[in-house]
C-alpha positions as CSV (number, residue, x, y, z in Angstrom):
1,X,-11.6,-30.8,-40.9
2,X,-8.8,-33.4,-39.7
3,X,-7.2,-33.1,-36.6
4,X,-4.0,-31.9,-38.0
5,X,-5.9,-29.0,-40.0
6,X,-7.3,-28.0,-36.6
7,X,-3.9,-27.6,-35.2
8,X,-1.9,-26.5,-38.0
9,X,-5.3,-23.4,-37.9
10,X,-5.0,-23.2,-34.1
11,X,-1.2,-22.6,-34.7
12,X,-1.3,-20.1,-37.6
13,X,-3.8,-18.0,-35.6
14,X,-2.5,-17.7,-31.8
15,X,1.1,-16.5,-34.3
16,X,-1.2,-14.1,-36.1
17,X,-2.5,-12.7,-32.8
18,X,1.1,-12.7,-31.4
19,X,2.4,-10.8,-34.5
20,X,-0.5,-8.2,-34.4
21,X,-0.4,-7.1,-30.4
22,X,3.4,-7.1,-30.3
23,X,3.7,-3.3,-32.5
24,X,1.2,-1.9,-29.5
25,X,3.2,-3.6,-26.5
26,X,6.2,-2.2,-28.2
27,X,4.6,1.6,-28.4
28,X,3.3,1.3,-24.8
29,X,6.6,0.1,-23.5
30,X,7.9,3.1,-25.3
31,X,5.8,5.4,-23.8
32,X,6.3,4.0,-20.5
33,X,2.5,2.9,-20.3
34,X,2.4,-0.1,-17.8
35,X,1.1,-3.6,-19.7
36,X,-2.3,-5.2,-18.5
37,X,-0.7,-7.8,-16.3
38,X,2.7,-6.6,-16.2
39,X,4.0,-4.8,-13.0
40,X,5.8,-1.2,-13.1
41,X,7.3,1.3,-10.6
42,X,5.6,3.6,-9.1
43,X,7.1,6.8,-9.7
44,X,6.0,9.4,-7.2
45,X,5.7,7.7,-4.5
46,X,4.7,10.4,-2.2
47,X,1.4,10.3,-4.1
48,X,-1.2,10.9,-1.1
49,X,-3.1,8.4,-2.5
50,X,0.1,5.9,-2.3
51,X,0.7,7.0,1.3
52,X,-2.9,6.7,2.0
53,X,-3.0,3.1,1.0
54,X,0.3,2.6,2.5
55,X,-1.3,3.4,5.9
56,X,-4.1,1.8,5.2
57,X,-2.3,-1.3,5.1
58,X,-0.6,-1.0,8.4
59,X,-3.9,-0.1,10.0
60,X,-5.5,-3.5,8.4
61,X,-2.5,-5.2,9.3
62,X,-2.6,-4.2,13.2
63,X,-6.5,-4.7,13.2
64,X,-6.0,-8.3,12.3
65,X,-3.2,-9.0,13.9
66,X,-3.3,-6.7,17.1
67,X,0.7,-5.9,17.0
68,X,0.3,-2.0,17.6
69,X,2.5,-1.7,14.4
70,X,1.9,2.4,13.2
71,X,2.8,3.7,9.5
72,X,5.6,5.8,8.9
73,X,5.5,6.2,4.9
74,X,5.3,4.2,2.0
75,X,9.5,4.2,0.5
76,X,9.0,2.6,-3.0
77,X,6.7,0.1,-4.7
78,X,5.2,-1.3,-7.8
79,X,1.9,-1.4,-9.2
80,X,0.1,-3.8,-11.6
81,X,-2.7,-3.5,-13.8
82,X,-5.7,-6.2,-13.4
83,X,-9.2,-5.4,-13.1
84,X,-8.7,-3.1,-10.7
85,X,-4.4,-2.4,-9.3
86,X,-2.5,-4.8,-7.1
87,X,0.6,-3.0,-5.3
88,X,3.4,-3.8,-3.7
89,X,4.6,-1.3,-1.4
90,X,7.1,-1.4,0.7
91,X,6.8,0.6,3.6
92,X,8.3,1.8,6.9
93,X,6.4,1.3,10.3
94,X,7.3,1.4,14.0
95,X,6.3,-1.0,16.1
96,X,4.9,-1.1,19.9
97,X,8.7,-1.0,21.5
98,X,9.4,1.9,18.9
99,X,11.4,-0.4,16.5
100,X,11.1,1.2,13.2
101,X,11.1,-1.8,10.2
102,X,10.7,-2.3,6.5
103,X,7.3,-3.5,5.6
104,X,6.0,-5.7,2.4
105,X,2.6,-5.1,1.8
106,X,0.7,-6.4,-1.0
107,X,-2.9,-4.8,-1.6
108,X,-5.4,-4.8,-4.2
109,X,-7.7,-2.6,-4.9
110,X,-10.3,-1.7,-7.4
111,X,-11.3,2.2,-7.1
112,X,-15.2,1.4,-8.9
113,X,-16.3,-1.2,-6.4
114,X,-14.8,0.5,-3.7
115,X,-12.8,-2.9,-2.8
116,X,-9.8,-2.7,-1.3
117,X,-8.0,-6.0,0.7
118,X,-4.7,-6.3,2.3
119,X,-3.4,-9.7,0.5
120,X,0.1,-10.1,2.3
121,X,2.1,-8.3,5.1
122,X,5.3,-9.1,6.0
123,X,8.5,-7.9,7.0
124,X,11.1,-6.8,3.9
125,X,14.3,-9.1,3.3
């Protein structure tokens, strides 16, 4: 097969694969179903578990960094779907002269492995 039958088969099928996977992006977008790879709010924020991590990531952060920065709760964040969940929380925490801040903090986590690792930390713009 000549190059330009390779390409012109290489074309036709990445715009058949396109074509079919666009109807069941569509239907989870509908449904409000986050993509694999694409990042969503998280809508209860309260979640224990979301507060739990939230927490979590201030203790991680002050371990490493030795700041005395302590959680107050998780505000709003997203979530995104890879093998396993990154997050983006954003978080209020108090700090060792009893500041209270906004908080970045990016984790990931994957629940079957029982990994979880503190990626970024930061103050919020």
């Amino acid at each position: 097969m000549s190059t330009r039958a390779l390409r012109l088969t290489a074309l036709l099928l990445a715009a058949v694969a396109a074509v079919a996977t666009a109807p069941a992006a569509a239907a989870a977008a509908r449904v409000g179903r986050p993509l694999f790879g694409g990042w969503s709010p998280i809508k209860d924020v309260s979640h224990p578990h979301i507060q739990e991590l939230g927490g979590w990531a201030v203790a991680e952060h002050a371990r490493r960094v030795n700041d005395g920065l302590r959680f107050g709760e998780v505000t709003g964040g997203e979530k995104q779907v890879v093998s396993g969940m990154n997050y983006k929380l954003v978080l209020d925490a108090t700090d060792a002269d009893g500041a209270v801040a906004a908080y970045v903090a990016f984790v990931y986590e994957q629940s079957w492995t029982n990994t979880r690792e503190l990626m970024s930390f930061e103050l919020a713009n």
